[in-house]
N, C-alpha and C positions, 0 to 999 in steps of 0.2 A: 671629599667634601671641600668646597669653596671656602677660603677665607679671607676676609678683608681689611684692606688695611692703611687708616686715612693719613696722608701724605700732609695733609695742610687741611682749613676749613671746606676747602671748594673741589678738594680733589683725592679719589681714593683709589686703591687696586684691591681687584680679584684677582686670588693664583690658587691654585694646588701644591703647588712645592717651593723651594726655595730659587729653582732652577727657572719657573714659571716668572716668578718674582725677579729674579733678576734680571731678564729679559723685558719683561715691561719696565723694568727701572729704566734700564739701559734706553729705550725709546726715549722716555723720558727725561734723559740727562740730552739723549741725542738732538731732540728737540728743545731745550733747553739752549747747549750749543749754537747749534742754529740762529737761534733768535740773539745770542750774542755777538756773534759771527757775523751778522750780517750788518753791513755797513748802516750805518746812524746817518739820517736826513738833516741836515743843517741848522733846522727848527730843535730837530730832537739832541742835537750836540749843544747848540744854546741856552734849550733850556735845560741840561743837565750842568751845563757850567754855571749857569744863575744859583741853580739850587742849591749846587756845590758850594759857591760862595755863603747864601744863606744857612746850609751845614755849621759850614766853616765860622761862620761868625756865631751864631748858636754856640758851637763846641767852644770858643774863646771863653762867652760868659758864663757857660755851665763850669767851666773852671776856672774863672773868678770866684767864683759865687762857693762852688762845691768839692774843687783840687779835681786834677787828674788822676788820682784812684778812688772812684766814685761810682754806683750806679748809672747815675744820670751821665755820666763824663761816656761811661762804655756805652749807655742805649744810643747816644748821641754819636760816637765814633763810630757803632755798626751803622747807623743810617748814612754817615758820610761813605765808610767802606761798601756800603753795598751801591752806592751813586758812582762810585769811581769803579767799581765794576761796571756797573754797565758802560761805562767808558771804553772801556778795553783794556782800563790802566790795572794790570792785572799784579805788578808787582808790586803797586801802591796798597792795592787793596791786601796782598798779604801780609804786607808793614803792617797795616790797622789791624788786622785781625791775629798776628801775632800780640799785638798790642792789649786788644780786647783781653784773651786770654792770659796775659800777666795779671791785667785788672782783678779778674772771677778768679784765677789762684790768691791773691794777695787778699782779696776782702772774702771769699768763699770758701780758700781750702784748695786744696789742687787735688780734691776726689769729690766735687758737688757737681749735682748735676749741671746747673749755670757754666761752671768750664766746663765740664763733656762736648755743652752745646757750643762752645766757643771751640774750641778743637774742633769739634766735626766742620764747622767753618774753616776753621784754618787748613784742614786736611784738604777740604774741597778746591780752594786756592791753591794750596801746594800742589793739586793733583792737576792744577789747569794751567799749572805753570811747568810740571813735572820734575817736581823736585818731589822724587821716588821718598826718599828716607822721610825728610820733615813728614810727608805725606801719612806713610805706614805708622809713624806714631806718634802722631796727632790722633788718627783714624783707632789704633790700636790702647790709647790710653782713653779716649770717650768710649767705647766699646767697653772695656773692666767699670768703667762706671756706670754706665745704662748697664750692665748685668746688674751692678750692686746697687741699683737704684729701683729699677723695673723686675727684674727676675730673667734666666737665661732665655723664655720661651716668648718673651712678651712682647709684642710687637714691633714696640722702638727698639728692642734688641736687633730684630728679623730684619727691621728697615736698615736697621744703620752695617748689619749685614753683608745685606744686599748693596749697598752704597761701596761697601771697600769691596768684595767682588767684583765692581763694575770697575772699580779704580786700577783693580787687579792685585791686589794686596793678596800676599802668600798666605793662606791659611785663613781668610775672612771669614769662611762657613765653619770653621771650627773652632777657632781659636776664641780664648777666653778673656784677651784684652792684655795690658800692660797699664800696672798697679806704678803710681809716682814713684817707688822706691825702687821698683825694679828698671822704671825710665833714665831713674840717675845713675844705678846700675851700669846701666850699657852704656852712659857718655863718659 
């Protein structure tokens, strides 16, 4: 039996297995890739630096207004982090979303789903930067939290998955995640 499983509002997969699933991911990150890969038209570098700047100026007054550990301070700094990706500025964008994810520990809890979702970012970056470790437990502390949030079979589980498989994280398809205490644990 087919099951399905939506990625985003616009975009879903059919698989049968987990093995199905990760192979259509894989297209999908591959393609992903690609489109970041590929060189930026002059127009499109300009107007990412406009925008940047407009981020940039946003993010100043939302932390006048609101302090840099704030909701508004992190929506604000993943929009600039995901601009300076498409950049290419790949180490910039891991500073931010290291950053992010202080934010969602400090005002969430360092086991709410809001950081999971920030880890799994920040995994994604470490993975495009290949920085193997920060990678795997980033990847491996959102994972124990999507289980205790979602349940072990639930889809966001299966996705995010399928995501450290592709990264190539030892034990993605089985493993049960890493709980904050056993993270400080191992440093």
């Amino acid at each position: 039996k087919k099951k399905n499983i939506n990625i985003n509002n616009d975009d879903s997969i059919n698989y049968q297995s987990i093995n199905e699933l990760n192979n259509k991911l894989n297209d999908k990150i591959s393609d992903i890739n690609v489109n970041v890969k590929n060189e930026l038209s002059d127009n499109e570098k300009i107007s990412l630096m406009i925008k940047e700047k407009e981020i940039k100026s946003e993010l100043h007054q939302i932390k006048l207004d609101y302090g840099d550990v704030s909701y508004n301070y992190a929506k604000i700094l993943h929009k600039l982090g995901g601009n300076i990706y498409k950049q290419g500025r790949f180490e910039d964008s891991y500073h931010i979303s290291k950053e992010i994810v202080k934010i969602h520990e400090r005002l969430d809890g360092y086991e709410h789903i809001s950081t999971a979702q920030a880890l799994s970012n920040l995994g994604s970056v470490a993975f495009r930067l290949g920085k193997t470790n920060e990678c795997n437990y980033a990847m491996q502390r959102a994972l124990y939290i999507f289980i205790q949030e979602y349940g072990i079979d639930s889809n966001e589980v299966l996705l995010h998955r399928g995501k450290m498989m592709t990264f190539q994280i030892k034990d993605g398809e089985r493993s049960l995640g890493l709980s904050y205490s056993d993270y400080e644990d191992e440093l």
